[in-house]
ZAZA-921291 format. One record per residue (C-alpha): residue number from 1; z, y, x. Coordinates in steps of 0.2 Angstrom, whole numbers, plus 5000, padded with zeros to 4 digits. Example, Ala and Ser with C-alpha at 12.3 -4.5 7.8 and 13.67 -1.06 7.14 Angstrom:
2
  num    pz    py    px
    1  5039  4978  5062
    2  5036  4995  5068
END
This chain:
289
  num    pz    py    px
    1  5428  5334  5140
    2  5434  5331  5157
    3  5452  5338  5165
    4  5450  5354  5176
    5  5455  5345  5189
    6  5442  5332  5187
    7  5428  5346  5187
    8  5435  5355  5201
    9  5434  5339  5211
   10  5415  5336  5206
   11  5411  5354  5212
   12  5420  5352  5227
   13  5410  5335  5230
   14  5391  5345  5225
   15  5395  5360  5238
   16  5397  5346  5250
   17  5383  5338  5246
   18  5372  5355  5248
   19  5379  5358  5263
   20  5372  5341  5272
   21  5355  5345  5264
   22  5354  5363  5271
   23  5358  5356  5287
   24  5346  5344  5284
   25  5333  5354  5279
   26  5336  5367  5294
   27  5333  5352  5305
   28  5317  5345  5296
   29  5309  5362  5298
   30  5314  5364  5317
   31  5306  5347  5319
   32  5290  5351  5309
   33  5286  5366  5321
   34  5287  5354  5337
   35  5276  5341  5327
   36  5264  5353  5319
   37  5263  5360  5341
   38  5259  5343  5345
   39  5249  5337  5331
   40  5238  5354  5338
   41  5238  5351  5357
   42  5233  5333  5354
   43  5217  5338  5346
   44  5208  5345  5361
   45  5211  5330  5371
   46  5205  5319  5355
   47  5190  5330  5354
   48  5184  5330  5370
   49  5185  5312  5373
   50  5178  5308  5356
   51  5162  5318  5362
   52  5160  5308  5381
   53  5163  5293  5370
   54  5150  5295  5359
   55  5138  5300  5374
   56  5142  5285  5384
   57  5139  5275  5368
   58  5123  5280  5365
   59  5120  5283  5384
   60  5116  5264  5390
   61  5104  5255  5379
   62  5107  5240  5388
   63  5127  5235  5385
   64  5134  5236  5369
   65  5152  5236  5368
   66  5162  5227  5357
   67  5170  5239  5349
   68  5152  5246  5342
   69  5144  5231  5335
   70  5145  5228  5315
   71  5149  5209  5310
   72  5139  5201  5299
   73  5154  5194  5288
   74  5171  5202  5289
   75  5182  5185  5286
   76  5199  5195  5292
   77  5203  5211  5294
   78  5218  5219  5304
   79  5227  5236  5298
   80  5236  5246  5306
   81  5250  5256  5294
   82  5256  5270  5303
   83  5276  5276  5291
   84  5292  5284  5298
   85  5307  5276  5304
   86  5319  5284  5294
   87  5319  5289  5273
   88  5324  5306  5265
   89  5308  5312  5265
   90  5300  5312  5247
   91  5288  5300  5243
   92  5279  5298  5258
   93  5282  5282  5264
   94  5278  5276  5245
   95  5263  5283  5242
   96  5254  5276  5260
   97  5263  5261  5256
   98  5254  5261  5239
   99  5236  5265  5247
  100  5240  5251  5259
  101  5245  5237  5248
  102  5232  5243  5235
  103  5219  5238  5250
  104  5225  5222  5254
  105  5224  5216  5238
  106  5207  5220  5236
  107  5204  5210  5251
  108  5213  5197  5245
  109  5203  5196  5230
  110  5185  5193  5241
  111  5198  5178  5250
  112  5197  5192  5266
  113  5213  5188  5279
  114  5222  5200  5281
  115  5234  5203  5299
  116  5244  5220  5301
  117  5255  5230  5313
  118  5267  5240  5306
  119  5273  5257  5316
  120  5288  5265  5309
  121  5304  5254  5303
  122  5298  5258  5284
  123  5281  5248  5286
  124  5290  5235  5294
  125  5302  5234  5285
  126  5291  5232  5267
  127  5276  5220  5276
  128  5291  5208  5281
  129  5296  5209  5263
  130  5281  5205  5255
  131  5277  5190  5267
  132  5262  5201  5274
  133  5254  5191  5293
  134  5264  5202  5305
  135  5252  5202  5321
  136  5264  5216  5330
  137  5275  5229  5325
  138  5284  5242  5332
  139  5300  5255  5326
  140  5311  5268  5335
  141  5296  5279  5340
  142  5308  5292  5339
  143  5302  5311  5335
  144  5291  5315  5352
  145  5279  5299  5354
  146  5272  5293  5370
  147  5253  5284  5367
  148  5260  5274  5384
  149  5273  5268  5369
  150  5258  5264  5357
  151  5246  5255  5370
  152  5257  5237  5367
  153  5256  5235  5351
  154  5241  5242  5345
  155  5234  5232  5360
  156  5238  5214  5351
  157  5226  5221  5337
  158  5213  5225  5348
  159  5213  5210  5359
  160  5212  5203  5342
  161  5195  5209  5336
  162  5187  5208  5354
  163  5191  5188  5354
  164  5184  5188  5334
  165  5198  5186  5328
  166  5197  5199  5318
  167  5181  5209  5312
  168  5185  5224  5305
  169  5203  5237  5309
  170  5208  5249  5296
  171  5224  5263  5299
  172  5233  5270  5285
  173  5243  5285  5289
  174  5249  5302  5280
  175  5237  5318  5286
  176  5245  5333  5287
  177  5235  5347  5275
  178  5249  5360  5275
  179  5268  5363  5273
  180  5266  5357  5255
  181  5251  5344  5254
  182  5252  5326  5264
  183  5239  5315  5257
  184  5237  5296  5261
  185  5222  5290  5269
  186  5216  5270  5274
  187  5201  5272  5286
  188  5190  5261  5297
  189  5196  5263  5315
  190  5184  5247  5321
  191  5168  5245  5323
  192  5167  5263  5327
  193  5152  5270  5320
  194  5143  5287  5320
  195  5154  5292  5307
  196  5169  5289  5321
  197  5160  5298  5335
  198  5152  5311  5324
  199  5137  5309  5333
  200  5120  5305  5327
  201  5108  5295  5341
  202  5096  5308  5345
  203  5098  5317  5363
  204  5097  5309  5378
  205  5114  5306  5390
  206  5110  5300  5408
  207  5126  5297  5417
  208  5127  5289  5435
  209  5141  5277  5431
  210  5155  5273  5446
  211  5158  5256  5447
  212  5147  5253  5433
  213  5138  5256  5418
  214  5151  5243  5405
  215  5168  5248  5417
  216  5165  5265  5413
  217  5160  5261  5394
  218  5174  5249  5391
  219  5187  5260  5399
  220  5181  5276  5390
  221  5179  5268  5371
  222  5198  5261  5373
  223  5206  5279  5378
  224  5197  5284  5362
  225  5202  5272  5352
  226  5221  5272  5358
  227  5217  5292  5355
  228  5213  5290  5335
  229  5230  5278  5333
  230  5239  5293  5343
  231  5233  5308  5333
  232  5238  5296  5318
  233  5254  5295  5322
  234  5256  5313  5326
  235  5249  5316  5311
  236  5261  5307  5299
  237  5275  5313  5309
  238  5271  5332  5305
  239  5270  5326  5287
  240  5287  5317  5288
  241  5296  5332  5295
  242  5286  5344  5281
  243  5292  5330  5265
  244  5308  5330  5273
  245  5311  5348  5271
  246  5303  5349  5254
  247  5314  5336  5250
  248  5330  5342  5256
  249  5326  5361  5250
  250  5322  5352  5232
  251  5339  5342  5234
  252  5349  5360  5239
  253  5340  5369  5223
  254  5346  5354  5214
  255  5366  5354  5218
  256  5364  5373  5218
  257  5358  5370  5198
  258  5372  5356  5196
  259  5385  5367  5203
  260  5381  5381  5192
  261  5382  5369  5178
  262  5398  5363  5182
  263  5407  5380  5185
  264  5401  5386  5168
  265  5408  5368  5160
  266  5425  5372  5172
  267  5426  5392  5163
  268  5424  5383  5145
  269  5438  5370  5149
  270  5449  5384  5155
  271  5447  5395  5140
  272  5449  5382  5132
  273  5468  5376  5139
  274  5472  5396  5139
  275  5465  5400  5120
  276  5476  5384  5116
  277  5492  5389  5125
  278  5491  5407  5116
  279  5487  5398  5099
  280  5505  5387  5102
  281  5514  5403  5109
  282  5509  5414  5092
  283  5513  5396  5081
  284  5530  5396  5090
  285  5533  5415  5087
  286  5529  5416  5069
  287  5540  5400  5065
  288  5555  5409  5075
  289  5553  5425  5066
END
């Protein structure tokens, strides 16, 4: 069994432990309320845009955008993989990173290429890792994202499937259920379909269109699009900032446990070293007398 000293030193080292991870969990919960704010206030804007998109869409007959029409074959594929920048936060990062790679292997197996642009350093980091084609990346969003921010790199993946470089784009991100649920999720972003607009073709839309009718449409469909990477980003961060505080309030039960368990080793040693020290004081008395 271990000195007293030794053990007091351990529990010394736990409390200081618990204490970072209270911090940290104070933080993480302060941080979720402004994400979870604007994870809600982007869903309007999203909304909207995602209905004048699908009116436009279905609107002019004679132009078809890009961005609408289903290739024949899909010989590459772009994803866009949506992590944190920083850890601590349960398995979060793992289990969309699982999703992810689960993907790409099955594409691998029909001989499908595969390009990806990581956002967050913990994507990056593991796509670089496992030798995956990096088309763009980008890290250091920090914790109040920008779309102006976004627009560059998911812009090279874009380009990409306009010039048929690509012919389908997928994003893989964390949505947020609820304080205690974030589940993984790989969806198509690109060629939208009606499943995207949640729209159905019946209805007619007649717009006056100022310059004109593929200006308007192409302007309009790539907002939208840079909307759905957006409210994928403020999606996962809500669910960082909720697994980080889940995490940390499970690592301060934890020391709390591992603290309790130490001081009740601590008593035993101590009772112990006194019970031994009366059995030598009593020894010592009977041999004098």
């Amino acid at each position: 069994m271990a000195g007293s000293k030794e053990i007091r030193t351990k529990i010394k080292s736990v409390e200081n432990t618990r204490k970072i991870t209270r911090a940290m969990e104070m933080v993480a919960a302060a941080k979720m309320r402004k994400s979870q704010q604007r994870m809600r206030a982007a869903r309007p804007y999203a909304e909207k845009i995602r209905q004048v998109a699908a009116h436009l869409s279905h609107a002019n007959s004679e132009y078809k955008h890009p961005y609408l029409i289903k290739r024949d074959a899909v010989k590459n594929v772009g994803i866009i993989l949506v992590t944190s920048d920083k850890g601590l936060c349960g398995g979060l990062n793992t289990n969309v990173l699982r999703l992810a790679l689960g993907k790409m292997k099955e594409f691998e197996t029909k001989g499908t290429g595969i390009r990806v642009t990581p956002i967050g350093n913990k994507g990056f980091s593991f796509m670089s890792r496992v030798g995956a084609n990096i088309q763009s990346h980008l890290i250091g969003l920090g914790d109040t994202p920008h779309i102006v921010n976004l627009i560059g790199a998911v812009k090279v993946m874009l380009d990409a499937y306009v010039a048929g470089e690509v012919d389908a784009i997928y994003i893989s991100y964390n949505h947020f259920v609820n304080t205690m649920k974030q589940e993984p999720v790989f969806e198509q972003l690109l060629p939208l379909s009606d499943a995207n607009l949640g729209s159905d073709n019946t209805g007619s839309w007649d717009y006056i269109y100022e310059p004109d009718a593929q200006a308007v449409i192409d302007e309009m469909l790539l907002r939208y699009v840079e909307s759905l990477v957006y409210t994928a980003v403020t999606e996962n961060q809500a669910a960082e900032q909720s697994a980080r505080m889940v995490a940390m309030k499970a690592a301060s039960d934890n020391a709390k446990a591992v603290i309790g368990e130490l001081k009740l080793v601590y008593n035993k040693a101590r009772q112990a070293a006194i019970t031994k020290e009366i059995s030598e004081i009593v020894a010592g008395a009977a041999a004098v007398s």
